[in-house]
N, CA, C and O atoms as CSV, one atom per row, in Angstrom:
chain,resi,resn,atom,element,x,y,z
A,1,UNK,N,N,0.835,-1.197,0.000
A,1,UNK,CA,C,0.000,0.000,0.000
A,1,UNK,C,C,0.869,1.245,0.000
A,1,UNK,O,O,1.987,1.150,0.504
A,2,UNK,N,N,0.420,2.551,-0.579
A,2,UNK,CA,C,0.688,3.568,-1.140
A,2,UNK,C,C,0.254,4.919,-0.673
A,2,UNK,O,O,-0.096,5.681,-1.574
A,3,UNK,N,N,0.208,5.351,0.496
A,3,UNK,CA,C,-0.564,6.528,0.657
A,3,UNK,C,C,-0.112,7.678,0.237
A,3,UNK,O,O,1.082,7.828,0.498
A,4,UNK,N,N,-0.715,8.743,-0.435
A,4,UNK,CA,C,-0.453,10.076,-1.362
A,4,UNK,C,C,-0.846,11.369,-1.078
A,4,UNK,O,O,-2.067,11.509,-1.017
A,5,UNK,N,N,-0.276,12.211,-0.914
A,5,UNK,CA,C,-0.735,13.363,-0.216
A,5,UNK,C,C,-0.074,14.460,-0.976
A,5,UNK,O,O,1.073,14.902,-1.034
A,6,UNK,N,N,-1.324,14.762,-1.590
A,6,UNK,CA,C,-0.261,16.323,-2.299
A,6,UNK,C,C,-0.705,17.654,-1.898
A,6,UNK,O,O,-1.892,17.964,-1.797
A,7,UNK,N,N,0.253,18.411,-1.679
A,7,UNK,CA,C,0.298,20.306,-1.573
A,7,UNK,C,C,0.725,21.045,-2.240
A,7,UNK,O,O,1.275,20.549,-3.224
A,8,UNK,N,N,0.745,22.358,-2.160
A,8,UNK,CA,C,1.305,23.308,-3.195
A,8,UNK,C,C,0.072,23.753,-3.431
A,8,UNK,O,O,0.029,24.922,-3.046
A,9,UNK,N,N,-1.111,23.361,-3.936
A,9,UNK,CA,C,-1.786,24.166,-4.970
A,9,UNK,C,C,-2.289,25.885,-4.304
A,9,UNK,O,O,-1.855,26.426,-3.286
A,10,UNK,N,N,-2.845,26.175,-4.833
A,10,UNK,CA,C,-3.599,27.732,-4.275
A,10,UNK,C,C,-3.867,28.572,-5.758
A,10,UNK,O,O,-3.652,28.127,-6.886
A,11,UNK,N,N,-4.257,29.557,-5.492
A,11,UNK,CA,C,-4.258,30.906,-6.468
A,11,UNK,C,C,-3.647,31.573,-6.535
A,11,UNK,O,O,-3.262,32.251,-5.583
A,12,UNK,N,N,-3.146,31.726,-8.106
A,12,UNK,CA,C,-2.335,32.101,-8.815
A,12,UNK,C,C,-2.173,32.834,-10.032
A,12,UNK,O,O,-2.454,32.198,-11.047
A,13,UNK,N,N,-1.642,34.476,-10.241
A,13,UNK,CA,C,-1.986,34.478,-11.109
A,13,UNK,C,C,-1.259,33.961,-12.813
A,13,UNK,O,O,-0.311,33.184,-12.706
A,14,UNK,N,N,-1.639,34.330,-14.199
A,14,UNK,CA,C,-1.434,33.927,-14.712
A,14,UNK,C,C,0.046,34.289,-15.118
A,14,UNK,O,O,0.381,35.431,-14.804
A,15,UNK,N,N,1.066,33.456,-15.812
A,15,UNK,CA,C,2.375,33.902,-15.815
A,15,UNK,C,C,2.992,33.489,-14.634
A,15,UNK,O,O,4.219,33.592,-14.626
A,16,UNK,N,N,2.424,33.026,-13.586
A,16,UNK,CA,C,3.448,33.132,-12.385
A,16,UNK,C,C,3.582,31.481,-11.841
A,16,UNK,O,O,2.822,30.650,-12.338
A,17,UNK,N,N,4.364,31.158,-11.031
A,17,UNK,CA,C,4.416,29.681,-10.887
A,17,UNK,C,C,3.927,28.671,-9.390
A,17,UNK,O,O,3.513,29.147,-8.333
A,18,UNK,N,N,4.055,27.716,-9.592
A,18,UNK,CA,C,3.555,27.199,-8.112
A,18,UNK,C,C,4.030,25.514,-8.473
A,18,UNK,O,O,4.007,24.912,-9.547
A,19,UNK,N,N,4.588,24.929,-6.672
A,19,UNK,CA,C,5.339,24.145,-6.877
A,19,UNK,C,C,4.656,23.107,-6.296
A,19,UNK,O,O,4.763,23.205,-5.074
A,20,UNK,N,N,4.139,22.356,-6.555
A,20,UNK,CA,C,3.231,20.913,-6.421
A,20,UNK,C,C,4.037,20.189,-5.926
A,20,UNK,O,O,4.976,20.032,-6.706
A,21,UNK,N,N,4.253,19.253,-4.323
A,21,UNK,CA,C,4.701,18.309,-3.881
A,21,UNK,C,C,3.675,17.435,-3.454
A,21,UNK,O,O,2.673,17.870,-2.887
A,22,UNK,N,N,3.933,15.687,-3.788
A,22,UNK,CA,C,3.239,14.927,-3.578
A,22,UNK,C,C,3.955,13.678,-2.477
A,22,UNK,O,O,4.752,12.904,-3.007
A,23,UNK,N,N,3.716,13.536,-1.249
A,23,UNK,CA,C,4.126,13.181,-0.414
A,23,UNK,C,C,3.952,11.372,0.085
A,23,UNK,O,O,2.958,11.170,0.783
A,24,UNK,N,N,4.626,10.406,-0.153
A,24,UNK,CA,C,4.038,9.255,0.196
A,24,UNK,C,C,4.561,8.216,1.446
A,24,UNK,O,O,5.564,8.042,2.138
A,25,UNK,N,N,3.711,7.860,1.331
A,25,UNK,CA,C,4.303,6.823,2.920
A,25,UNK,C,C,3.471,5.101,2.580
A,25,UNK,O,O,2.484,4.548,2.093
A,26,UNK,N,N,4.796,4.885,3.288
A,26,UNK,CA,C,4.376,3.076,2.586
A,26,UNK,C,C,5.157,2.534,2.251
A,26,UNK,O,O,6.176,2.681,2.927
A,27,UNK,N,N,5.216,2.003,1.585
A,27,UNK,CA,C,5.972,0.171,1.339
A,27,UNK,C,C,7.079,0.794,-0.048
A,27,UNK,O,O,6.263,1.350,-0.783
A,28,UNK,N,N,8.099,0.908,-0.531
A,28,UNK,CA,C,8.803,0.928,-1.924
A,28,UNK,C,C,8.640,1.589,-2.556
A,28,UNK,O,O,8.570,1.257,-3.739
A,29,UNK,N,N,8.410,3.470,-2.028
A,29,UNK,CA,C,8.265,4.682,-2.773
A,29,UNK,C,C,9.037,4.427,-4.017
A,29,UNK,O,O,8.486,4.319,-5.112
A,30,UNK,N,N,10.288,4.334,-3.840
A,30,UNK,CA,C,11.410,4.289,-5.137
A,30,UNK,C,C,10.873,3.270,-6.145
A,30,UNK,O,O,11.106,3.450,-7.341
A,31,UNK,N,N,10.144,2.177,-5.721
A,31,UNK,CA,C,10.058,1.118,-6.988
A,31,UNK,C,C,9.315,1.590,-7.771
A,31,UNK,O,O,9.472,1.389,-8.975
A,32,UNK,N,N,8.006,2.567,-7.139
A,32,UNK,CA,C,6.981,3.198,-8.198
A,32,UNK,C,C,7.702,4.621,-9.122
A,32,UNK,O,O,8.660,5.342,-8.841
A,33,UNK,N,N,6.853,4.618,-10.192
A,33,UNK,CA,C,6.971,5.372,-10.940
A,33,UNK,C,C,5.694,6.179,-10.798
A,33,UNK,O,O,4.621,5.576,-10.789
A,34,UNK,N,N,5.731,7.407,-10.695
A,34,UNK,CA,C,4.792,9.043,-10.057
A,34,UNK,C,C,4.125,9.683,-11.720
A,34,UNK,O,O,4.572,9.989,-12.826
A,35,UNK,N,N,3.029,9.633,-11.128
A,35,UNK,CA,C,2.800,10.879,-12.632
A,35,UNK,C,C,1.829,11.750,-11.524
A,35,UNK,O,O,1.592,11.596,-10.326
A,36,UNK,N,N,1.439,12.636,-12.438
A,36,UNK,CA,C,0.842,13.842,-11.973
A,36,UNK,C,C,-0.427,13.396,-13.551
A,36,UNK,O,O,-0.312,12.872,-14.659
A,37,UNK,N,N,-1.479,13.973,-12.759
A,37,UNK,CA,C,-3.352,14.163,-13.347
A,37,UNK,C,C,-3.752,15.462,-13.093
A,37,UNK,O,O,-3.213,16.142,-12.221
A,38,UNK,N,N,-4.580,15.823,-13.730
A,38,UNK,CA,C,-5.342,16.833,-13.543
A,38,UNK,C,C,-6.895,16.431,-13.987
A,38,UNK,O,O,-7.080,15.617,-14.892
A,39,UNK,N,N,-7.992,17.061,-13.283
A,39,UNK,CA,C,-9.067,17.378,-13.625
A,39,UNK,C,C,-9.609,18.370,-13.820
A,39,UNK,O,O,-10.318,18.651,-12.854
A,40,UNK,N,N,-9.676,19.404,-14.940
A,40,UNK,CA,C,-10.254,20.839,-15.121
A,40,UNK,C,C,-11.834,20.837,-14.652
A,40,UNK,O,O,-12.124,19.672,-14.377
A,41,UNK,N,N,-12.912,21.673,-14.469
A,41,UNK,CA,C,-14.136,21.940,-14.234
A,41,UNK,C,C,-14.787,21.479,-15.623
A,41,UNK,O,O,-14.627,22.035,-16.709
A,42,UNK,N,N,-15.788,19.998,-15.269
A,42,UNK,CA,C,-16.182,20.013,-16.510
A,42,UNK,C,C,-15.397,19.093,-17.782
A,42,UNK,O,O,-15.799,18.860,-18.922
A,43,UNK,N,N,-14.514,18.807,-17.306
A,43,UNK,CA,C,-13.526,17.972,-18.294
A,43,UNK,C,C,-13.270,16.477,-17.600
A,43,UNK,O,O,-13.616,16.088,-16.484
A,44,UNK,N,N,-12.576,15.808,-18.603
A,44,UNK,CA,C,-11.948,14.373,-17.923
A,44,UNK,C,C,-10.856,15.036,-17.400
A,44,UNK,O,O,-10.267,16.092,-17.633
A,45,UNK,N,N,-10.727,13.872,-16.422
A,45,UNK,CA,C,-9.200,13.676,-16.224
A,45,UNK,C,C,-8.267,13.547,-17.040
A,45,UNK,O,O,-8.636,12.658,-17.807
A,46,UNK,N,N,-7.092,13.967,-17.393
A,46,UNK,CA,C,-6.324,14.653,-18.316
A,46,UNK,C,C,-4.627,13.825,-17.643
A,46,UNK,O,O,-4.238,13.852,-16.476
A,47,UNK,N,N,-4.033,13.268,-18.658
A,47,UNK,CA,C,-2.023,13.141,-17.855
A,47,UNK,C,C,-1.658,14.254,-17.801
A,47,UNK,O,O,-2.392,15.041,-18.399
A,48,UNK,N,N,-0.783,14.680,-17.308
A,48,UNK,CA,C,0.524,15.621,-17.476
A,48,UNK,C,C,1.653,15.853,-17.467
A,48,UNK,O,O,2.271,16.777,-17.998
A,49,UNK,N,N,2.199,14.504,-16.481
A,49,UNK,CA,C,3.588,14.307,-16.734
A,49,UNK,C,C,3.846,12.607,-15.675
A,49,UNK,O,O,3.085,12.198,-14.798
A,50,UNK,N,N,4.911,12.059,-16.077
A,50,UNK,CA,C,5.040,10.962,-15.448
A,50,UNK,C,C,6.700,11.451,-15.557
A,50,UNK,O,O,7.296,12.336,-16.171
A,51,UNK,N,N,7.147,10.193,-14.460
A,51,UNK,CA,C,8.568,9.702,-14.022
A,51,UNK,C,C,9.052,8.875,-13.501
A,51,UNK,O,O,8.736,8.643,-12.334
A,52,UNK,N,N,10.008,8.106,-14.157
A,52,UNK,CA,C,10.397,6.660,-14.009
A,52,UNK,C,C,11.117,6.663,-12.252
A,52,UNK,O,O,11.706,7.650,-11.811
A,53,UNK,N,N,10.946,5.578,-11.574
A,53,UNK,CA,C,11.252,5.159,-10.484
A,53,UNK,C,C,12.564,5.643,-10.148
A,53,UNK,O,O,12.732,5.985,-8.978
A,54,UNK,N,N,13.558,5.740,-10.981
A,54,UNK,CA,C,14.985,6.809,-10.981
A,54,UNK,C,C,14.796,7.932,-11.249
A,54,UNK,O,O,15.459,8.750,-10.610
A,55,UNK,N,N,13.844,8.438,-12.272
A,55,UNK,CA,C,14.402,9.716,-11.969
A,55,UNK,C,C,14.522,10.039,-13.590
A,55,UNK,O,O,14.264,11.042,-14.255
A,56,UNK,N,N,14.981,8.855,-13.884
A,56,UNK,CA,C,15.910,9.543,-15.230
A,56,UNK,C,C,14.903,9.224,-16.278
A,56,UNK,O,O,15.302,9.380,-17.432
A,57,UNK,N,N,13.588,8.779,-16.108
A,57,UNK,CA,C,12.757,9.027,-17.586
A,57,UNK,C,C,11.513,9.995,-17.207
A,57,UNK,O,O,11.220,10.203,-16.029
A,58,UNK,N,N,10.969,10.438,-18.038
A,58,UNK,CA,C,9.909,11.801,-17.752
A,58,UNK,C,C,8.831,12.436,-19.125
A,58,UNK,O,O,9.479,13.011,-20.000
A,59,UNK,N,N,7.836,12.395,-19.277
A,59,UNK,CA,C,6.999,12.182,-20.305
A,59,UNK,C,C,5.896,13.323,-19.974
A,59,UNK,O,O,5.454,13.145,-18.840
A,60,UNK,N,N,5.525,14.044,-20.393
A,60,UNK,CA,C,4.939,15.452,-20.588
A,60,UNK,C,C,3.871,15.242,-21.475
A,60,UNK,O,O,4.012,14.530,-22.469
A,61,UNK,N,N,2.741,15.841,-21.182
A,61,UNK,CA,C,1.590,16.164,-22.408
A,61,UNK,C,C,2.271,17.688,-22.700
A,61,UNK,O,O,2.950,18.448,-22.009
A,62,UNK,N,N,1.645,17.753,-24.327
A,62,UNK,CA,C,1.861,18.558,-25.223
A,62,UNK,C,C,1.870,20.051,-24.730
A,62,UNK,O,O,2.683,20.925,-25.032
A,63,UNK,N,N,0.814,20.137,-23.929
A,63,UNK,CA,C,0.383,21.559,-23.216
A,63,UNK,C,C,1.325,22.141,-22.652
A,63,UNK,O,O,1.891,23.188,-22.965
A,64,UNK,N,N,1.544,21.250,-21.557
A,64,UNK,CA,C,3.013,21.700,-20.806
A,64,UNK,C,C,4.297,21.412,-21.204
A,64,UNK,O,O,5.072,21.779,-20.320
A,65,UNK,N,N,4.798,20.981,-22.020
A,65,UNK,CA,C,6.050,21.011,-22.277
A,65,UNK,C,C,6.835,21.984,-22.124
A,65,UNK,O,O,6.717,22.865,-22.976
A,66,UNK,N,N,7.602,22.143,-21.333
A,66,UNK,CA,C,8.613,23.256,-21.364
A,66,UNK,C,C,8.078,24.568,-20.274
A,66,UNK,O,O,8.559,25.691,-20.128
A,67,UNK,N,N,7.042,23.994,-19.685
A,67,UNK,CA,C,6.468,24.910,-18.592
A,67,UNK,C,C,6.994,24.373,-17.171
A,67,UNK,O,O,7.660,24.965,-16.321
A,68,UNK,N,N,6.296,22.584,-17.188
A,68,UNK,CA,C,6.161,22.068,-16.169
A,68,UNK,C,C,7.326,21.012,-16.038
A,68,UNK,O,O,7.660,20.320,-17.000
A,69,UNK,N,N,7.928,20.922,-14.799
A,69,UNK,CA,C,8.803,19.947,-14.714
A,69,UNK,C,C,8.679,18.835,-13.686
A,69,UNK,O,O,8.494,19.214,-12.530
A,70,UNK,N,N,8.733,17.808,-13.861
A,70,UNK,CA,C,8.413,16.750,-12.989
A,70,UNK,C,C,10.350,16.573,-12.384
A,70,UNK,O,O,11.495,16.595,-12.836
A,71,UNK,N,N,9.439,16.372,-10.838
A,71,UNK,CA,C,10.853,15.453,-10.459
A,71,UNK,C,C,10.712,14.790,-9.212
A,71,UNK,O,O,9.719,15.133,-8.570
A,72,UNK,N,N,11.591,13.762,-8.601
A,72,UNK,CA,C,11.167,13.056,-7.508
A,72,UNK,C,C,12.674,13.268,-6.223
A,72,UNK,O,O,13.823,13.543,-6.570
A,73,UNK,N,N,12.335,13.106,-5.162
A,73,UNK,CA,C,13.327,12.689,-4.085
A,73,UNK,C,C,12.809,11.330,-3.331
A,73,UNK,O,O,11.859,11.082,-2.589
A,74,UNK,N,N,13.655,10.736,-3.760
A,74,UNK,CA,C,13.143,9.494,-3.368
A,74,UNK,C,C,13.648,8.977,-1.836
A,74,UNK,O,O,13.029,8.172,-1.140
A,75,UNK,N,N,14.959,9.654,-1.473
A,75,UNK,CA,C,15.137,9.809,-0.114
A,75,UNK,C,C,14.379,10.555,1.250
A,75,UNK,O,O,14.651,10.463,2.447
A,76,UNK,N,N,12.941,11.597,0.283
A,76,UNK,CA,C,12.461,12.141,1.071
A,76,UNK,C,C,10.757,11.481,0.449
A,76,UNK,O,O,9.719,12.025,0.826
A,77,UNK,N,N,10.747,10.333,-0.468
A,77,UNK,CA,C,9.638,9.968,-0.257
A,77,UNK,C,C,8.423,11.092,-1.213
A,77,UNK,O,O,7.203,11.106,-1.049
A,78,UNK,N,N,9.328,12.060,-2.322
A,78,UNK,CA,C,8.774,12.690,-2.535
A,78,UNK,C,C,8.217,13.214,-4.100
A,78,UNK,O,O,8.995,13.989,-4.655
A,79,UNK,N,N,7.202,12.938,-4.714
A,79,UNK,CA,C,7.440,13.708,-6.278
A,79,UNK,C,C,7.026,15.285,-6.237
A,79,UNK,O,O,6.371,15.712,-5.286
A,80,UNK,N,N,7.446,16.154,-7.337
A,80,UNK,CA,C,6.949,17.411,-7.389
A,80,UNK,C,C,6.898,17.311,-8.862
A,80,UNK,O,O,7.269,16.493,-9.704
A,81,UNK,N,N,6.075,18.878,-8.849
A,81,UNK,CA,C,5.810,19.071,-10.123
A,81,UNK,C,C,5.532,21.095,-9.982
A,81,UNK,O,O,4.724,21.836,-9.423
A,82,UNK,N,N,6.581,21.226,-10.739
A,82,UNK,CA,C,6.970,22.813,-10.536
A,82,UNK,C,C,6.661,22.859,-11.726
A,82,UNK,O,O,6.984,22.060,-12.605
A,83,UNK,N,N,5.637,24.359,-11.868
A,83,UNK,CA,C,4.882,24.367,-12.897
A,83,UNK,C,C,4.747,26.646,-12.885
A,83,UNK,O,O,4.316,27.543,-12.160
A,84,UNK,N,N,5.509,26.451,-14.317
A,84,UNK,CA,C,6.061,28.076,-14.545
A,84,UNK,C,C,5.247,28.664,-15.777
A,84,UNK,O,O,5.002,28.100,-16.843
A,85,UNK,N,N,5.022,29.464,-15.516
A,85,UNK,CA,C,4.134,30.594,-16.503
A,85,UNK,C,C,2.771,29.423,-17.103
A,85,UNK,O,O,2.456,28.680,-18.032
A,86,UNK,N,N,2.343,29.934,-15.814
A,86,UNK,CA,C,1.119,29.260,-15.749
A,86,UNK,C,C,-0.350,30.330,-16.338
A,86,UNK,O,O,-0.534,31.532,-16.148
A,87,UNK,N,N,-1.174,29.364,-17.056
A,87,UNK,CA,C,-2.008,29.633,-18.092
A,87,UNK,C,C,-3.828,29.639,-17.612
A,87,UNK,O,O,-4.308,28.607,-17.143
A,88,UNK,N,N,-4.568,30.709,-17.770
A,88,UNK,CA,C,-5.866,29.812,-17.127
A,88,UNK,C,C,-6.468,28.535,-17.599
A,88,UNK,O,O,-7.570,28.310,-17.097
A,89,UNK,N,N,-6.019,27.623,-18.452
A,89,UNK,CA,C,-6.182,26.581,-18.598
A,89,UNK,C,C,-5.785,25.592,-18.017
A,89,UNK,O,O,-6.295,24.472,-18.059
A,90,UNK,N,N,-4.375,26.094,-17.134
A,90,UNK,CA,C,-4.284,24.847,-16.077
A,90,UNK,C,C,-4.946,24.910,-14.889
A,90,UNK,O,O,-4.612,24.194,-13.945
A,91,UNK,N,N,-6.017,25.835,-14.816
A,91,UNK,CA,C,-7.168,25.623,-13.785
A,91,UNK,C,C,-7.344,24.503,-13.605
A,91,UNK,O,O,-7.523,24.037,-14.731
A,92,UNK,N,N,-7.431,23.529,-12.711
A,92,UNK,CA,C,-7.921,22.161,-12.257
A,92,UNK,C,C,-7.462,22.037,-10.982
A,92,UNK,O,O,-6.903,22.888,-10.290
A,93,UNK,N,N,-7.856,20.458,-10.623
A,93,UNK,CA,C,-7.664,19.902,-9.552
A,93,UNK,C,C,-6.537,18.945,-9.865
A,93,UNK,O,O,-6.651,18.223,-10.856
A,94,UNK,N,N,-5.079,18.854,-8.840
A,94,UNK,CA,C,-4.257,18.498,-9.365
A,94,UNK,C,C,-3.946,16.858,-8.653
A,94,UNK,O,O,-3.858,16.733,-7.431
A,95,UNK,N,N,-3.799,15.660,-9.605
A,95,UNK,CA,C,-3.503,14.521,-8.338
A,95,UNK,C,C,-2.293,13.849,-8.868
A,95,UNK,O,O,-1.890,13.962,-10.026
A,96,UNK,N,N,-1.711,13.095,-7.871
A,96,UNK,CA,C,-0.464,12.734,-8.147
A,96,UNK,C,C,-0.759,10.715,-8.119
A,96,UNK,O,O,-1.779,10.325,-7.550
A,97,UNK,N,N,-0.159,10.051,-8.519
A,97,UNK,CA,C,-0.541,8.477,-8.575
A,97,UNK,C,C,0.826,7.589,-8.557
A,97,UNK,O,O,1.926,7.986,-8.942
A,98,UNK,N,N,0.676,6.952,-8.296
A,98,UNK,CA,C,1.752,5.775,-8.365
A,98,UNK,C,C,1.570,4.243,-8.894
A,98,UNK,O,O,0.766,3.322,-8.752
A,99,UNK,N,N,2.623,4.472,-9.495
A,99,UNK,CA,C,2.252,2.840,-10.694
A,99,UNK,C,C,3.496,1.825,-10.734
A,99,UNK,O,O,4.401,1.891,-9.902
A,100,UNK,N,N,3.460,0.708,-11.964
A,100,UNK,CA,C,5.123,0.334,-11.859
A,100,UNK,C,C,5.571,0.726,-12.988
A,100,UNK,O,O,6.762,0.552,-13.247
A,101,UNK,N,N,4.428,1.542,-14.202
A,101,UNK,CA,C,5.150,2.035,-15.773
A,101,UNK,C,C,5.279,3.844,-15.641
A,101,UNK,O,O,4.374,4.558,-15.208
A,102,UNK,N,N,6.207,4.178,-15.977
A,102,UNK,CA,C,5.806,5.590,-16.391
A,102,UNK,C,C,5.048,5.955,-17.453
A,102,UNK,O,O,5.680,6.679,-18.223
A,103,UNK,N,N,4.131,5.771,-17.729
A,103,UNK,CA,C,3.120,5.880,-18.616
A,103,UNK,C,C,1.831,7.107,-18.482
A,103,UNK,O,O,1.811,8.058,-17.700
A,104,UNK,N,N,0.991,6.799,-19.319
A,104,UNK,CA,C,0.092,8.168,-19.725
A,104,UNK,C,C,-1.238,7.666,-18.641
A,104,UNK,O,O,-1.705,8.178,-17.624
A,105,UNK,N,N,-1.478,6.753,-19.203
A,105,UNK,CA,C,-3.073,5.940,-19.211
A,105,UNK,C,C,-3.097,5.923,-17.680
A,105,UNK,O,O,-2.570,5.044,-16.999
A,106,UNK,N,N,-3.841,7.106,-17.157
A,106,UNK,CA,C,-4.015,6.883,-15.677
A,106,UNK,C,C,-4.742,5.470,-15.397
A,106,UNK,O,O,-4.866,5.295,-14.185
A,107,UNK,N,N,-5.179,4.576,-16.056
A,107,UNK,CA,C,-5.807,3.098,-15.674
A,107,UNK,C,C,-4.372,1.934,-15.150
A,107,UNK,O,O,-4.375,0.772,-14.744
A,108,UNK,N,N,-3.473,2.746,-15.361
A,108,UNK,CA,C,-2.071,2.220,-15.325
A,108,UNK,C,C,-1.879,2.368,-13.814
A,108,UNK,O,O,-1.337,1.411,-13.261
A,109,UNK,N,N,-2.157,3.187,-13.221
A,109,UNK,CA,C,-1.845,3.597,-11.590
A,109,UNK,C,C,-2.775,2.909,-10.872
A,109,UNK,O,O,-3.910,2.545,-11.180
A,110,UNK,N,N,-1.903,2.731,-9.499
A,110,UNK,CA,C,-2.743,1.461,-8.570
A,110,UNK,C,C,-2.920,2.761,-7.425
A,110,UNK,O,O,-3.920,2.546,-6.740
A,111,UNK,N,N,-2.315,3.870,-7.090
A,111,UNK,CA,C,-2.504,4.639,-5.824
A,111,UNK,C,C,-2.899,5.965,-6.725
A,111,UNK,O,O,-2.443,6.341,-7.804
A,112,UNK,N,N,-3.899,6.519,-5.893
A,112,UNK,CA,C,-3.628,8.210,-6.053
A,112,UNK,C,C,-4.191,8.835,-4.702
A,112,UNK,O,O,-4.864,8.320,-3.808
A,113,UNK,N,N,-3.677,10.141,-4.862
A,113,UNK,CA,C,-3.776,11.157,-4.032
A,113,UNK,C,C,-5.198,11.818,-3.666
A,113,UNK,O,O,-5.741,11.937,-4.764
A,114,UNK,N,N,-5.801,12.154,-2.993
A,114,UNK,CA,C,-6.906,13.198,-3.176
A,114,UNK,C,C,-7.008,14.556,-3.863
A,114,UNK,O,O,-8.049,15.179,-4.071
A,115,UNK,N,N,-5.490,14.998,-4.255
A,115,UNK,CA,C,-5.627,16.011,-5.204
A,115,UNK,C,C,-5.345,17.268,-4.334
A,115,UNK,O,O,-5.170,17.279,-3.115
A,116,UNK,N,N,-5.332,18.465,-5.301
A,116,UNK,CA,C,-5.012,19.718,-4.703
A,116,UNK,C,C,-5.504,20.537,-5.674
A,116,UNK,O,O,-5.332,20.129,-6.822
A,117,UNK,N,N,-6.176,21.775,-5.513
A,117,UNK,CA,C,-6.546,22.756,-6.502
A,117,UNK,C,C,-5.858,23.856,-6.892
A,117,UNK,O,O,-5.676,24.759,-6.075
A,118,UNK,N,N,-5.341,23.957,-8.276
A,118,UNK,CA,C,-4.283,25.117,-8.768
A,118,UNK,C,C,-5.706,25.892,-9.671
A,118,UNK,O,O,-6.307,25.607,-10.707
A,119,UNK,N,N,-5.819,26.955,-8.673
A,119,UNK,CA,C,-6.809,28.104,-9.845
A,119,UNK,C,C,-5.710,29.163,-10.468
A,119,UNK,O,O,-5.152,30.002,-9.761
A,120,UNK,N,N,-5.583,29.086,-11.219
A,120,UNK,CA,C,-5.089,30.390,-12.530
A,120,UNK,C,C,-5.989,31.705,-12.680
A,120,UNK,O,O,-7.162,31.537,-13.013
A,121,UNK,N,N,-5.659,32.616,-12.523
A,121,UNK,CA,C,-6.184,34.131,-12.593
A,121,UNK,C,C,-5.980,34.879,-13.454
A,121,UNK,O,O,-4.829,34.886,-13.892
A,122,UNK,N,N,-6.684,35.535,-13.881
A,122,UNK,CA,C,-6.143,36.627,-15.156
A,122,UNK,C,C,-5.494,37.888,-14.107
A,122,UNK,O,O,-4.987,38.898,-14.596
């Protein structure tokens, strides 16, 4: 078992950044591989970025590329997701999951988080 706890989110305005940590406790943090979800108002659930159990692989939807950066401490049990010149489209609710692929298909993840809300402001 996997428990997930993420912070960071709040209001924000647009252009400016905010740093998403997702916190876990349990059995073989390091063996899983972390992605980050979102749910906008009204939309599906959406990927946004994943990362391999090291560290060293990392997979982005199109939107964010080059905004948002995924990364993990695995000595502190921890993924983030620092997210710069932020858009009102990344309005949503933000959740973090744990799986054994770094992959897209949130049906792939066995844990997630309850989420955190990043509102974007004009």
């Amino acid at each position: 078992q996997v428990q997930l706890v993420e912070s960071g989110g709040g209001l924000v305005q647009a252009g400016g950044s905010l740093r998403l940590s997702c916190a876990a406790s349990g059995r073989s943090f390091s063996s899983y591989a972390m992605g980050w979800f979102r749910r906008a108002p009204g939309k599906e659930r959406e990927f946004v970025a994943t990362v391999s159990w090291s560290g060293l692989t990392t997979y982005y939807t199109d939107s964010v590329k080059g905004r948002f950066t995924i990364s993990r401490d695995n000595a502190k049990n921890t993924v983030y997701l620092q997210m710069n010149s932020l858009k009102l489209e990344d309005t949503a609710i933000y959740y973090c999951a744990a799986g054994p692929y770094e992959v897209i298909a949130g049906t792939m993840y066995d844990y997630w988080g309850q989420g955190t809300q990043v509102t974007v402001s004009s």
